[in-house]
N, CA, C, O and CB atoms as a CASP TS submission, in Angstrom:
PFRMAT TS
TARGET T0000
AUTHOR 0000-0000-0000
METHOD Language model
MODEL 1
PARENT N/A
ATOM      1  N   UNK     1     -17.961 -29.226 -18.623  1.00  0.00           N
ATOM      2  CA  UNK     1     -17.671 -27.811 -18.643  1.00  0.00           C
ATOM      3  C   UNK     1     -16.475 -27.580 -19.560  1.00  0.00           C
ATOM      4  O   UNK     1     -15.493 -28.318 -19.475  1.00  0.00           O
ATOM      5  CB  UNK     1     -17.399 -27.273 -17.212  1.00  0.00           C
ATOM      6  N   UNK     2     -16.532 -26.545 -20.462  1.00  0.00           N
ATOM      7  CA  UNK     2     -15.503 -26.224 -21.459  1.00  0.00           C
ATOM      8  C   UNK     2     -14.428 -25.306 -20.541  1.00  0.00           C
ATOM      9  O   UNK     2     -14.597 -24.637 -19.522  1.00  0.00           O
ATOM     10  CB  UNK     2     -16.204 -25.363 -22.870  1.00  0.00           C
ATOM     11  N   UNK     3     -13.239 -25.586 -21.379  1.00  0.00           N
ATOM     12  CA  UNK     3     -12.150 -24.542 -20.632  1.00  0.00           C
ATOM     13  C   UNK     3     -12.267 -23.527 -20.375  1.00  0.00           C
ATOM     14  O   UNK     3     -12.004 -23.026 -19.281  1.00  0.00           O
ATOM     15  CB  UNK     3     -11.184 -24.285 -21.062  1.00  0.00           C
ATOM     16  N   UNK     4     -12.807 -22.839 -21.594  1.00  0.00           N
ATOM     17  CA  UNK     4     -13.252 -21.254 -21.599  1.00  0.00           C
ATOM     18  C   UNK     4     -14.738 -21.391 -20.212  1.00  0.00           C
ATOM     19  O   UNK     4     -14.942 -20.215 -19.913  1.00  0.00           O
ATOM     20  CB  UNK     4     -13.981 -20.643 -23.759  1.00  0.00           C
ATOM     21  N   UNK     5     -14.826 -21.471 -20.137  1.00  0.00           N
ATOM     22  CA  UNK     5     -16.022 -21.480 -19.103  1.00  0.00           C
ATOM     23  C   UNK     5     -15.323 -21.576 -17.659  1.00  0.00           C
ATOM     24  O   UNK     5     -15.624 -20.718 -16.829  1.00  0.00           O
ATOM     25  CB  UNK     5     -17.129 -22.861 -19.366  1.00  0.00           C
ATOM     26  N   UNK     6     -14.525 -22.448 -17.368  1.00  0.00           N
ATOM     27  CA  UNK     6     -13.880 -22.985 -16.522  1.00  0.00           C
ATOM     28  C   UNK     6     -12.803 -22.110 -15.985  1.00  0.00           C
ATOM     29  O   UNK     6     -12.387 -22.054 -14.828  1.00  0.00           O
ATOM     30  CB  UNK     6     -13.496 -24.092 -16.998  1.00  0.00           C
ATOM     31  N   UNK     7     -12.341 -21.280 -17.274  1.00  0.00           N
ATOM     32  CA  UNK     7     -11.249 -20.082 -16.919  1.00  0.00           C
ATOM     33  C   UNK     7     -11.724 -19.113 -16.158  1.00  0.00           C
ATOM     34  O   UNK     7     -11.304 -18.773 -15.052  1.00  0.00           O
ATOM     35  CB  UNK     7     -10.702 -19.342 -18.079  1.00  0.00           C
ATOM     36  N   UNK     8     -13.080 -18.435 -17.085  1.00  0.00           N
ATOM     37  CA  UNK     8     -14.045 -17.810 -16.392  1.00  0.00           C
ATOM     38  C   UNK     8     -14.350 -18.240 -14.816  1.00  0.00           C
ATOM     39  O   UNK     8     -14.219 -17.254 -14.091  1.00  0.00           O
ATOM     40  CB  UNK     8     -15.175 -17.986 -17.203  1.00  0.00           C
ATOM     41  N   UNK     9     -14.620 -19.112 -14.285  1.00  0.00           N
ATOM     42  CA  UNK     9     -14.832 -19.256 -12.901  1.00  0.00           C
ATOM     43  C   UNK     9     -13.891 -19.325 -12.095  1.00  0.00           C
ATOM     44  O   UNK     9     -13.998 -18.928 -10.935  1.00  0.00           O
ATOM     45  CB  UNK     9     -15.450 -20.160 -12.639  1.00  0.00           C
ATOM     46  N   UNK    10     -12.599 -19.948 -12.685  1.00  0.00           N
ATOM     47  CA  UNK    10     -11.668 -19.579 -11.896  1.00  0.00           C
ATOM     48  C   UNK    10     -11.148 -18.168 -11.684  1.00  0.00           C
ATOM     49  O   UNK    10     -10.567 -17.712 -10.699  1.00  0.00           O
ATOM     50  CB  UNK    10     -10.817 -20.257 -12.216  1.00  0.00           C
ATOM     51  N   UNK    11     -11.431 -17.670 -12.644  1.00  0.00           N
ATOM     52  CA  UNK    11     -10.812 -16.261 -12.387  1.00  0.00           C
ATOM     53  C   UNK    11     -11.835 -15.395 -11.287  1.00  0.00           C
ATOM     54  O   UNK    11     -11.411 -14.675 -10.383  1.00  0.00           O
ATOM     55  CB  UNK    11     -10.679 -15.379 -13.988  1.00  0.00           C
ATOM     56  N   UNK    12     -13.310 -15.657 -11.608  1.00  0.00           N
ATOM     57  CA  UNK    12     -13.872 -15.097 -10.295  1.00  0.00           C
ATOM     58  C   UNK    12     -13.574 -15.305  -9.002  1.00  0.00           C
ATOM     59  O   UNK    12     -13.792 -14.592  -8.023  1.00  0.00           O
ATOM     60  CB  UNK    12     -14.935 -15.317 -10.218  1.00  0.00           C
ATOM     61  N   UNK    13     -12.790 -16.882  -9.144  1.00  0.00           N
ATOM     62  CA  UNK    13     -12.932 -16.988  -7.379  1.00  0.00           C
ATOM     63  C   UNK    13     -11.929 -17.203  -7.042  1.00  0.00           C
ATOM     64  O   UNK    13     -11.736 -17.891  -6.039  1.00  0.00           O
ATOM     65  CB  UNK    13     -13.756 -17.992  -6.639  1.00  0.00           C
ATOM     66  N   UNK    14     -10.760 -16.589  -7.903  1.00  0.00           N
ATOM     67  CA  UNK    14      -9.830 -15.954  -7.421  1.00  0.00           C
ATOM     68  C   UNK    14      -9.464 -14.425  -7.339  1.00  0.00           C
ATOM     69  O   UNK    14      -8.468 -14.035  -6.730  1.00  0.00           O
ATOM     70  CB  UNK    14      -9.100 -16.480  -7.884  1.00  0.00           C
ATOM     71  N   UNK    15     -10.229 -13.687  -7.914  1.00  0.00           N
ATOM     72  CA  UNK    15     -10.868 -12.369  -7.381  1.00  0.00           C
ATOM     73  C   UNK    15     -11.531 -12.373  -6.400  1.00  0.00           C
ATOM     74  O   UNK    15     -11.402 -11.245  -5.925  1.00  0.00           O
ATOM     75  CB  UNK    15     -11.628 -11.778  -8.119  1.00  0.00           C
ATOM     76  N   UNK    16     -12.266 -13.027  -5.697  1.00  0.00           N
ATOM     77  CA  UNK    16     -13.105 -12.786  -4.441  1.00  0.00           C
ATOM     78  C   UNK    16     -12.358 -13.498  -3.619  1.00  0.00           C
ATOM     79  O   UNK    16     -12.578 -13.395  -2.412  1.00  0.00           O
ATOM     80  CB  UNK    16     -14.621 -13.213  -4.416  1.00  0.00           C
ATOM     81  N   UNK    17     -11.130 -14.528  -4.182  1.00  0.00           N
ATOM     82  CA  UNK    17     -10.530 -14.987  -2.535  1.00  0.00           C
ATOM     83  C   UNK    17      -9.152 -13.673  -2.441  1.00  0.00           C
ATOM     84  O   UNK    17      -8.481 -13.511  -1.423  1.00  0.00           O
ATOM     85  CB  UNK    17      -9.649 -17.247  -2.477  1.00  0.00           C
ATOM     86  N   UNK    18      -8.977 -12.900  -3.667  1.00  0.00           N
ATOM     87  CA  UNK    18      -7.922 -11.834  -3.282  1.00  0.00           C
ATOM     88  C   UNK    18      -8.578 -10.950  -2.622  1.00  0.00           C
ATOM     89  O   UNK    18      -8.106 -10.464  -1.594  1.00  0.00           O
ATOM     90  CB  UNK    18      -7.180 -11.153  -4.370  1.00  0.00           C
ATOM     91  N   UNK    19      -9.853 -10.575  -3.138  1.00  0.00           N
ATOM     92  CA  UNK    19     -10.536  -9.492  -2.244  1.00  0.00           C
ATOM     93  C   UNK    19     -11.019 -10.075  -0.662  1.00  0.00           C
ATOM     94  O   UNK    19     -11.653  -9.267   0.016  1.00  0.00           O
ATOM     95  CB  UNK    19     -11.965  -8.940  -3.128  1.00  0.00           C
ATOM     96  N   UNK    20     -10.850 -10.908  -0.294  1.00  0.00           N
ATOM     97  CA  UNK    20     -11.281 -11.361   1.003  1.00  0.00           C
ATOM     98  C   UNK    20     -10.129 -11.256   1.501  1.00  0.00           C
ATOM     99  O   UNK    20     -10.198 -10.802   2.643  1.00  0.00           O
ATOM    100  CB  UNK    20     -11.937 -12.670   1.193  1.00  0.00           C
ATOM    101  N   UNK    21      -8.801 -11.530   1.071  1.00  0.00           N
ATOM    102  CA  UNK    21      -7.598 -11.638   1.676  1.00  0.00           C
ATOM    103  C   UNK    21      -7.262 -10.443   2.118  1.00  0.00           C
ATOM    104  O   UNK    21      -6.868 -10.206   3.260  1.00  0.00           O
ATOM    105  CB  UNK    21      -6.647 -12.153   0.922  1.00  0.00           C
ATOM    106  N   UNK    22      -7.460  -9.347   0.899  1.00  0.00           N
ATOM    107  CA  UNK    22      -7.216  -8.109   1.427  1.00  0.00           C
ATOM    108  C   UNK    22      -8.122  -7.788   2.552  1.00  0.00           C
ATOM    109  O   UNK    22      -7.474  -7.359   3.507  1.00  0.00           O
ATOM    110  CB  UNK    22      -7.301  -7.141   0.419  1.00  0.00           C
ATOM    111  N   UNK    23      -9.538  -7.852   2.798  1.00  0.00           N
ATOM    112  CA  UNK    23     -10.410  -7.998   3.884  1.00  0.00           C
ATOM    113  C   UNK    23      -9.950  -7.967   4.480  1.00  0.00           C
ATOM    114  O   UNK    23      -9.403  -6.965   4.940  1.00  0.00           O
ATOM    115  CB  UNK    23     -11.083  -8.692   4.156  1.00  0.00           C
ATOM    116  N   UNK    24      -9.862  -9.464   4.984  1.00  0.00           N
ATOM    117  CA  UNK    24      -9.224  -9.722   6.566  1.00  0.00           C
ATOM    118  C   UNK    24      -7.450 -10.319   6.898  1.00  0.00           C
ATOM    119  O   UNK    24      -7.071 -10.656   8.020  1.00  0.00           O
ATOM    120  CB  UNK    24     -10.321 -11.057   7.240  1.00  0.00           C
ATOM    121  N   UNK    25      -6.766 -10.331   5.927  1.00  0.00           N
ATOM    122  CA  UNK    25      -5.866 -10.626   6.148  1.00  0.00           C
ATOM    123  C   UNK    25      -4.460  -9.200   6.180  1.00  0.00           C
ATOM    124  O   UNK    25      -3.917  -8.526   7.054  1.00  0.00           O
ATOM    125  CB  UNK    25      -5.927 -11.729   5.267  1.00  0.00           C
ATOM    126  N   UNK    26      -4.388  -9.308   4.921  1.00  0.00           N
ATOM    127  CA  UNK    26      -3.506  -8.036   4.683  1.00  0.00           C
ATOM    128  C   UNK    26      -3.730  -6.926   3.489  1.00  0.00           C
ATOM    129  O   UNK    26      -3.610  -7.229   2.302  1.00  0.00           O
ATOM    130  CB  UNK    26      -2.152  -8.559   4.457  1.00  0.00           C
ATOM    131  N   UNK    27      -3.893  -6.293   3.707  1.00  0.00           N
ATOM    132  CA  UNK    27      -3.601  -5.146   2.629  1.00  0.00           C
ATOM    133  C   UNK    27      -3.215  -4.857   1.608  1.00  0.00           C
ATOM    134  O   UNK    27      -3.841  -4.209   0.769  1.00  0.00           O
ATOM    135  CB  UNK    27      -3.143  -4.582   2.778  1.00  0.00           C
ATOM    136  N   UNK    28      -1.868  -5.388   1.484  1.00  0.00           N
ATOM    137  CA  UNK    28      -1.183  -6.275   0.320  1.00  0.00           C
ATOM    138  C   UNK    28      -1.483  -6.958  -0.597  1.00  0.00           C
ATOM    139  O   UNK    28      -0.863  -6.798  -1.649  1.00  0.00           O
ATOM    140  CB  UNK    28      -0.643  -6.980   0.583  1.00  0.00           C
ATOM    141  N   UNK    29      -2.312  -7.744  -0.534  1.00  0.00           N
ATOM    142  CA  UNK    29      -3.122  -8.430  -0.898  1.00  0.00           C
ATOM    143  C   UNK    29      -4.038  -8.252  -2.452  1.00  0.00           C
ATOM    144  O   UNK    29      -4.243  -9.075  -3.344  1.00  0.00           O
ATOM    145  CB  UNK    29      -3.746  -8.376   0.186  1.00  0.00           C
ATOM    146  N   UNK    30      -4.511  -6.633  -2.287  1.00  0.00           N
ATOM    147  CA  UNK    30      -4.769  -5.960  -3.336  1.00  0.00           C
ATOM    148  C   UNK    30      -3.959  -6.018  -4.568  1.00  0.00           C
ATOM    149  O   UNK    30      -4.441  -5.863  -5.690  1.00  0.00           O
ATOM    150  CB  UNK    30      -4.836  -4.866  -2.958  1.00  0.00           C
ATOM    151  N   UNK    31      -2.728  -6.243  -4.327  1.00  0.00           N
ATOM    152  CA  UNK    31      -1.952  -6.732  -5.517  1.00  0.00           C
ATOM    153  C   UNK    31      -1.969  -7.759  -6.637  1.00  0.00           C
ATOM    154  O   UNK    31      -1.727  -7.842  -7.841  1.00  0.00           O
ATOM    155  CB  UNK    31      -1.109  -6.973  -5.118  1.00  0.00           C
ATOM    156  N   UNK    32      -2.498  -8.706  -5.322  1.00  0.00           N
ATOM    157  CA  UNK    32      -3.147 -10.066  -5.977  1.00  0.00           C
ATOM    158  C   UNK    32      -3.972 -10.024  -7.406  1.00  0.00           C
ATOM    159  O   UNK    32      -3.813 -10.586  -8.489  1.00  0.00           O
ATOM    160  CB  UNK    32      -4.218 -10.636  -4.906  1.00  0.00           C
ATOM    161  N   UNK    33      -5.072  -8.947  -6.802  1.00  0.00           N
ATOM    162  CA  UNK    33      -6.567  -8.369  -7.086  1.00  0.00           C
ATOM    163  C   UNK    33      -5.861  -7.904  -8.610  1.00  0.00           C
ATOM    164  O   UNK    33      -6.368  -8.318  -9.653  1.00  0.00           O
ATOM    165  CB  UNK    33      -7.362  -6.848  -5.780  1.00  0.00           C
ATOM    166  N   UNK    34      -4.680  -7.032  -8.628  1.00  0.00           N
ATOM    167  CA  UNK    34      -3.962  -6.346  -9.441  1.00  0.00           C
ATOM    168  C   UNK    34      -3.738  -7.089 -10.491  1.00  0.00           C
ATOM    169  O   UNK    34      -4.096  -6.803 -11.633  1.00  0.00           O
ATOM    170  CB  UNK    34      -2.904  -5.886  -8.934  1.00  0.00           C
ATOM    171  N   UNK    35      -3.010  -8.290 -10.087  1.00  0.00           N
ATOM    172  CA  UNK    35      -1.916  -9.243 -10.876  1.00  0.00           C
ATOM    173  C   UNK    35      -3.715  -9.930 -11.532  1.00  0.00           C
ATOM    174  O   UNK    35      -3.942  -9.853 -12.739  1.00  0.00           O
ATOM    175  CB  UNK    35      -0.370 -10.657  -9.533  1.00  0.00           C
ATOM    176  N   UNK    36      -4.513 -10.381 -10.820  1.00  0.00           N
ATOM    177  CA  UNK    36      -5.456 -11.394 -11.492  1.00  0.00           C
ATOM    178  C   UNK    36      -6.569 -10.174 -13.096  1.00  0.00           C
ATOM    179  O   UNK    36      -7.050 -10.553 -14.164  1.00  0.00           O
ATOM    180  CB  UNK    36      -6.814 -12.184  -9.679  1.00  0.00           C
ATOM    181  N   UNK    37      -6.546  -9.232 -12.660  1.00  0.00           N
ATOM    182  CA  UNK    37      -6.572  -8.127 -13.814  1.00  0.00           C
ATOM    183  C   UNK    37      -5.911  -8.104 -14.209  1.00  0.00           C
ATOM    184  O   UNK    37      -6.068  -9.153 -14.832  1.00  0.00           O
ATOM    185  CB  UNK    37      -6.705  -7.061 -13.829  1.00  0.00           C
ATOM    186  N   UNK    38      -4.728  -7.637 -14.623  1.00  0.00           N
ATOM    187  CA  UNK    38      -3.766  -7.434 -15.433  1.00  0.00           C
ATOM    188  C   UNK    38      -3.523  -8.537 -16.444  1.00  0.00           C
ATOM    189  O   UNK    38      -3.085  -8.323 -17.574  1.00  0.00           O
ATOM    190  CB  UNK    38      -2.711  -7.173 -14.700  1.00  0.00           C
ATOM    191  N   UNK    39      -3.918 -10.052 -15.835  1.00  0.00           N
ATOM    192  CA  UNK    39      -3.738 -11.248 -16.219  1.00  0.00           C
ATOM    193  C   UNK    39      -4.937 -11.373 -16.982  1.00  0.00           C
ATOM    194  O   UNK    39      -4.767 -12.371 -17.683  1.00  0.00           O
ATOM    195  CB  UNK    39      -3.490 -12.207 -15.176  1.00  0.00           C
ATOM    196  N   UNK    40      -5.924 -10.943 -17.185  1.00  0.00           N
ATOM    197  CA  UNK    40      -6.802 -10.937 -17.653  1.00  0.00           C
ATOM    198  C   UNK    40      -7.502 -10.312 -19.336  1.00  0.00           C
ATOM    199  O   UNK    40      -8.194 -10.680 -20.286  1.00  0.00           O
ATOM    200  CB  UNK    40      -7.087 -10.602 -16.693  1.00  0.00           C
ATOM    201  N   UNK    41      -6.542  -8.868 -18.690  1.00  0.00           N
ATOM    202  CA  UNK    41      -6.610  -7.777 -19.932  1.00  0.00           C
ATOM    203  C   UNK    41      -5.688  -8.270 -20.665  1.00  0.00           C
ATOM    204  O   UNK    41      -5.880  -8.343 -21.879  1.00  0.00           O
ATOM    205  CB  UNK    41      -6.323  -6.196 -19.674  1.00  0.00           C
ATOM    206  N   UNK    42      -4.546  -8.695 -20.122  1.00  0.00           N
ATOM    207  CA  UNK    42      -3.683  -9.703 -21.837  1.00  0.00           C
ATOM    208  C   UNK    42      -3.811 -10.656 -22.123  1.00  0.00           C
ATOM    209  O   UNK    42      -3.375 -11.082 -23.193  1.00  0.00           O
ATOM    210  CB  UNK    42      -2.338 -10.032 -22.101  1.00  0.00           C
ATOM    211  N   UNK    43      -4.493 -11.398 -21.234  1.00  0.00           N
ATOM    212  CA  UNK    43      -4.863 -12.592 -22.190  1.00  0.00           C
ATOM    213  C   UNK    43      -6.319 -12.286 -23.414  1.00  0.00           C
ATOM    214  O   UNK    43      -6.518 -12.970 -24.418  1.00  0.00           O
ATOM    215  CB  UNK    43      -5.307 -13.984 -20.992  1.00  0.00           C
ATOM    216  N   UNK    44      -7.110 -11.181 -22.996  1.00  0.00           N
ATOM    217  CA  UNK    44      -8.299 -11.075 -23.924  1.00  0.00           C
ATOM    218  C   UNK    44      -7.683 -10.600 -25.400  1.00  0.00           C
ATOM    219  O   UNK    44      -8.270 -10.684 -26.479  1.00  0.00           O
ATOM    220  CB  UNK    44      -9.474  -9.916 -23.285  1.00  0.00           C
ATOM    221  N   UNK    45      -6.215 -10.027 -25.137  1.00  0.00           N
ATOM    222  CA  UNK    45      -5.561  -9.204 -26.746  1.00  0.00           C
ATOM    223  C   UNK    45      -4.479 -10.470 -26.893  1.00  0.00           C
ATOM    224  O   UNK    45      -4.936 -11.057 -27.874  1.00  0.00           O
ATOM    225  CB  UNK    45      -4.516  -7.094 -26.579  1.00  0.00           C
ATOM    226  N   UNK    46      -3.641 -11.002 -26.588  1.00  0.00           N
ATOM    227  CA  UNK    46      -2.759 -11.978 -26.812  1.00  0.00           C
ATOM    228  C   UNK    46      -3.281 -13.178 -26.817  1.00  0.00           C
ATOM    229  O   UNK    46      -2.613 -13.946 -27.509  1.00  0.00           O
ATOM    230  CB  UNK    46      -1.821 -11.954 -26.023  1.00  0.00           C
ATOM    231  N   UNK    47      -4.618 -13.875 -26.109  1.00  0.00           N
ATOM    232  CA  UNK    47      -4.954 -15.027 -26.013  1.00  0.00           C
ATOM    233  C   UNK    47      -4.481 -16.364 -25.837  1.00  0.00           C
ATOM    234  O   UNK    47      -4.894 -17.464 -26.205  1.00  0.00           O
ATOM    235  CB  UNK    47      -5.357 -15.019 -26.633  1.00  0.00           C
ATOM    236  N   UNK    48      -3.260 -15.868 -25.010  1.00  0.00           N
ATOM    237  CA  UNK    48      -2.539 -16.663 -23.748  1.00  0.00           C
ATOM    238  C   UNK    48      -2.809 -16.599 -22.959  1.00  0.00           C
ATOM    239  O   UNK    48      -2.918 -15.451 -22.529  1.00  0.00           O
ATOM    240  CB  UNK    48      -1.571 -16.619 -23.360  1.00  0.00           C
ATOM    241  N   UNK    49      -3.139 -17.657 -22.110  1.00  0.00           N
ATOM    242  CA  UNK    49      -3.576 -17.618 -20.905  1.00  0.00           C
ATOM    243  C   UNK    49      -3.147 -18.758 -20.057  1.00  0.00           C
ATOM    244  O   UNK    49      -3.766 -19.807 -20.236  1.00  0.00           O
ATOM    245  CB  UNK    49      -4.877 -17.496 -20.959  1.00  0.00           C
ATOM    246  N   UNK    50      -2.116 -18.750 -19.087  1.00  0.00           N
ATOM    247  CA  UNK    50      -1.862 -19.739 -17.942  1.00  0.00           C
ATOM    248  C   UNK    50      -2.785 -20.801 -17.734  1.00  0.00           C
ATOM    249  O   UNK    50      -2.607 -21.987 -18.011  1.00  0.00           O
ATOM    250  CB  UNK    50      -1.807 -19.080 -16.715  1.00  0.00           C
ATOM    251  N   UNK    51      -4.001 -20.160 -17.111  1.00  0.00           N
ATOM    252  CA  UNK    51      -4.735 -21.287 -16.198  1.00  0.00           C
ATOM    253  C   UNK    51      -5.750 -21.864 -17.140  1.00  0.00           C
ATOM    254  O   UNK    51      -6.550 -22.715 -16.750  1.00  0.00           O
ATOM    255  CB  UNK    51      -5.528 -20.672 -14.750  1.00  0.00           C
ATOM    256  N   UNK    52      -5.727 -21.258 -18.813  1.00  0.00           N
ATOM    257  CA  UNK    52      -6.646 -22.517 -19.701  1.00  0.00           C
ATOM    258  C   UNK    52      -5.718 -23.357 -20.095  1.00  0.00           C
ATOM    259  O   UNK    52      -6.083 -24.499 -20.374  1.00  0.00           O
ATOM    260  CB  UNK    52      -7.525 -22.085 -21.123  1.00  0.00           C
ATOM    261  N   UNK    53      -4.210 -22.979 -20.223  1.00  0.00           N
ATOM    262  CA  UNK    53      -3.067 -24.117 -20.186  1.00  0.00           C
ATOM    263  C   UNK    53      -3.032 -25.154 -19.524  1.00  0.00           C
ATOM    264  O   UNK    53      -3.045 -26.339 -19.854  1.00  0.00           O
ATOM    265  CB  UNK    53      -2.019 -23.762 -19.856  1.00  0.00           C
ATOM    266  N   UNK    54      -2.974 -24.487 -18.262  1.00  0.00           N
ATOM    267  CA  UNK    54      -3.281 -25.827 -16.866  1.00  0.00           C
ATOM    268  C   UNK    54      -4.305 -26.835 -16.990  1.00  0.00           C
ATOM    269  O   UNK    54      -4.232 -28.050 -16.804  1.00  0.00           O
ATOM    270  CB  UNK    54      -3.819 -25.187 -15.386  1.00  0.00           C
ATOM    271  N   UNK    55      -5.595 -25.866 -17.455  1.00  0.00           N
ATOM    272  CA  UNK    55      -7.156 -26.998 -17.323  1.00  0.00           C
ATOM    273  C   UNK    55      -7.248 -27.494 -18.565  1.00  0.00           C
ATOM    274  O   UNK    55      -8.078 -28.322 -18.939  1.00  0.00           O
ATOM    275  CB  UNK    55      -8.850 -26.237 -16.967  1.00  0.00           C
ATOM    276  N   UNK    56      -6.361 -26.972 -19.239  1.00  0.00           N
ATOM    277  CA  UNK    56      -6.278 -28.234 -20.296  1.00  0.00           C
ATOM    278  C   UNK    56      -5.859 -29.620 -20.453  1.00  0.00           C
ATOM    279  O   UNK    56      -6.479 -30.625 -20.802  1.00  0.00           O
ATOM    280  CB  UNK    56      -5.719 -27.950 -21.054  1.00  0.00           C
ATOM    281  N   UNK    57      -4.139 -29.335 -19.959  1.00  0.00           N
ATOM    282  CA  UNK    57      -3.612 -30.181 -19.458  1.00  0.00           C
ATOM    283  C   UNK    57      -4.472 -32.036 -18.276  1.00  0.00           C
ATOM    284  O   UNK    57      -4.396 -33.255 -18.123  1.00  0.00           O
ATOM    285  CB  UNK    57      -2.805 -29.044 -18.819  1.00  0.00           C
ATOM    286  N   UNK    58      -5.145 -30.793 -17.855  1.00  0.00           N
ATOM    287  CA  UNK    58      -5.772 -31.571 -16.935  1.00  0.00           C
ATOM    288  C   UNK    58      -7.177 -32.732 -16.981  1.00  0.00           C
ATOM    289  O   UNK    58      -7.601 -33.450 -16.075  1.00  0.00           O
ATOM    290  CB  UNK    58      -6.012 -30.616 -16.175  1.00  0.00           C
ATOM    291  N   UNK    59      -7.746 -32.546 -18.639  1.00  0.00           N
ATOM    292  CA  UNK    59      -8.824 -32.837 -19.472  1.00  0.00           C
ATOM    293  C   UNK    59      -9.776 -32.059 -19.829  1.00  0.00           C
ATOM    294  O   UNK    59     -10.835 -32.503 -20.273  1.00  0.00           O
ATOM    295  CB  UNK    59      -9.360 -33.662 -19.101  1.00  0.00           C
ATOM    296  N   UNK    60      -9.480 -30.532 -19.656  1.00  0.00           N
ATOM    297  CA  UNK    60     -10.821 -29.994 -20.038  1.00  0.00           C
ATOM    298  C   UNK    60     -10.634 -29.711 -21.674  1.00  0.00           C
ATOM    299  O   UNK    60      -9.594 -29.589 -22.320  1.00  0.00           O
ATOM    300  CB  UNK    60     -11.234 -28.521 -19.092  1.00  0.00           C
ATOM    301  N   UNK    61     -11.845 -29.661 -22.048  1.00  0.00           N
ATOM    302  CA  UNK    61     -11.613 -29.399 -23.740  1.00  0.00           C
ATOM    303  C   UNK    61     -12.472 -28.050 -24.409  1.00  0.00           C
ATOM    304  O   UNK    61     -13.671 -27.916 -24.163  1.00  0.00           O
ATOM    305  CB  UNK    61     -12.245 -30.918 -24.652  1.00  0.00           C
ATOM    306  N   UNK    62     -11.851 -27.235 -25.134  1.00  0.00           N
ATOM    307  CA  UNK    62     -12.374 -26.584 -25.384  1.00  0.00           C
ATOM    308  C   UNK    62     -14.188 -26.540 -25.934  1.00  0.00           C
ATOM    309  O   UNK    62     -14.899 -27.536 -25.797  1.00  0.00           O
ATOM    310  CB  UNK    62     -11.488 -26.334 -25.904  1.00  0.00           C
ATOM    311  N   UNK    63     -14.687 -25.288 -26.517  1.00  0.00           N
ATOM    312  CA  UNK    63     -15.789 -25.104 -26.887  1.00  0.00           C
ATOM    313  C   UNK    63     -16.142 -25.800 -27.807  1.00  0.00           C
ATOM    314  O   UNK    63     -17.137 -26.504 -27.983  1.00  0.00           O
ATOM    315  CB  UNK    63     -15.976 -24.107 -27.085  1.00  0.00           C
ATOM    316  N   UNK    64     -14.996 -25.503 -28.588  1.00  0.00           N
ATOM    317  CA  UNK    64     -15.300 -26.433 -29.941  1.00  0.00           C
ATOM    318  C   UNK    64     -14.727 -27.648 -30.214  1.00  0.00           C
ATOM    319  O   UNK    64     -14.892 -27.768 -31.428  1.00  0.00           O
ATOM    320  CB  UNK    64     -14.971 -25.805 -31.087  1.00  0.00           C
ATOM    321  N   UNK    65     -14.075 -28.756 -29.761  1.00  0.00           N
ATOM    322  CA  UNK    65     -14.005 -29.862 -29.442  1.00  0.00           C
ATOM    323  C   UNK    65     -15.192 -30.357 -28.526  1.00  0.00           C
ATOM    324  O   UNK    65     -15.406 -31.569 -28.501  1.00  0.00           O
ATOM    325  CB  UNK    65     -12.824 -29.966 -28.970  1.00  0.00           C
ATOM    326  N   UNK    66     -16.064 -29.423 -27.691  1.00  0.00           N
ATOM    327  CA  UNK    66     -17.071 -30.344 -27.172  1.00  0.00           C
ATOM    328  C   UNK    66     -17.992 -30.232 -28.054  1.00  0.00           C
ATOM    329  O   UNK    66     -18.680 -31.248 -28.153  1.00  0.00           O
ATOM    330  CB  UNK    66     -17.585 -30.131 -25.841  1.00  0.00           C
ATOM    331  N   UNK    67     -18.317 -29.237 -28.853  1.00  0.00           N
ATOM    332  CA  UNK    67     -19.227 -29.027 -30.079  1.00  0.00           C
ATOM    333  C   UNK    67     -18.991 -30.175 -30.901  1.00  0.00           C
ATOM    334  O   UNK    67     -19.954 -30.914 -30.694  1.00  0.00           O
ATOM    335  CB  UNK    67     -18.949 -27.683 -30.911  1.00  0.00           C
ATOM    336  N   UNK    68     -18.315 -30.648 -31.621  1.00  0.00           N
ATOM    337  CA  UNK    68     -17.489 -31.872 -32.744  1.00  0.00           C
ATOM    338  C   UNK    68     -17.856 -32.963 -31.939  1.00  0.00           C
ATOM    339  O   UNK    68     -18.727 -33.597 -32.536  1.00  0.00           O
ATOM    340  CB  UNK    68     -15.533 -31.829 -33.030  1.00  0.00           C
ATOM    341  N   UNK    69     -17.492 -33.642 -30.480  1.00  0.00           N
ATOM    342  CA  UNK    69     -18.103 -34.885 -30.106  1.00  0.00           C
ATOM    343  C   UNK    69     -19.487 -34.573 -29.828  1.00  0.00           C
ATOM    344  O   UNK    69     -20.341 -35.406 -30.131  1.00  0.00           O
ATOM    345  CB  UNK    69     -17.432 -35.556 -28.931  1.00  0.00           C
ATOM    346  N   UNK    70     -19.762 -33.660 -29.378  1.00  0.00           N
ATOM    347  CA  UNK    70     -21.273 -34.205 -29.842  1.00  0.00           C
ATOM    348  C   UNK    70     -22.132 -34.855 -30.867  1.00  0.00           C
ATOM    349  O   UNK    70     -23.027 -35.671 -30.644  1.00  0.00           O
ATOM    350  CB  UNK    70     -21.815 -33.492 -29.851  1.00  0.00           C
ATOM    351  N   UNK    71     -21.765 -34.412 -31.969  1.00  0.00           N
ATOM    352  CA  UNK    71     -22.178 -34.789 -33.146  1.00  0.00           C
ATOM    353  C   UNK    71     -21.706 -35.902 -33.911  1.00  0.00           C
ATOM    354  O   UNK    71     -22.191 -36.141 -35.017  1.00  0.00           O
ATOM    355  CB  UNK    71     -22.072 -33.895 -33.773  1.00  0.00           C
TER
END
């Protein structure tokens, strides 16, 4: 799985564990929901992004580095 792919899923399911939190936990919570948008809309214009930093770090490789070993 490429980073960009990988960002993508994390970011869903950390939208649905903020929206569950707000659910059943607290209210507050919605902020979360807030912060994981907000985090989102600047990374699509600045193309910084935290958590493809992290899963990089960690071995994931982009689109186009998995494109190049393939071949």
């Amino acid at each position: 799985m490429s980073v960009e792919r990988a960002t993508i899923a994390f970011a869903g399911l950390m939208v649905l564990l903020s929206v569950a939190l707000t659910i059943w936990i607290n209210d507050n919570f919605i902020w979360f929901t807030v912060f994981i948008g907000a985090n989102l809309l600047q990374s699509a214009y600045t193309q910084f992004c935290p958590a493809a930093i992290i899963l990089c770090k960690i071995g994931f490789q982009s689109e186009a580095q998995l494109a190049t070993a393939e071949h």
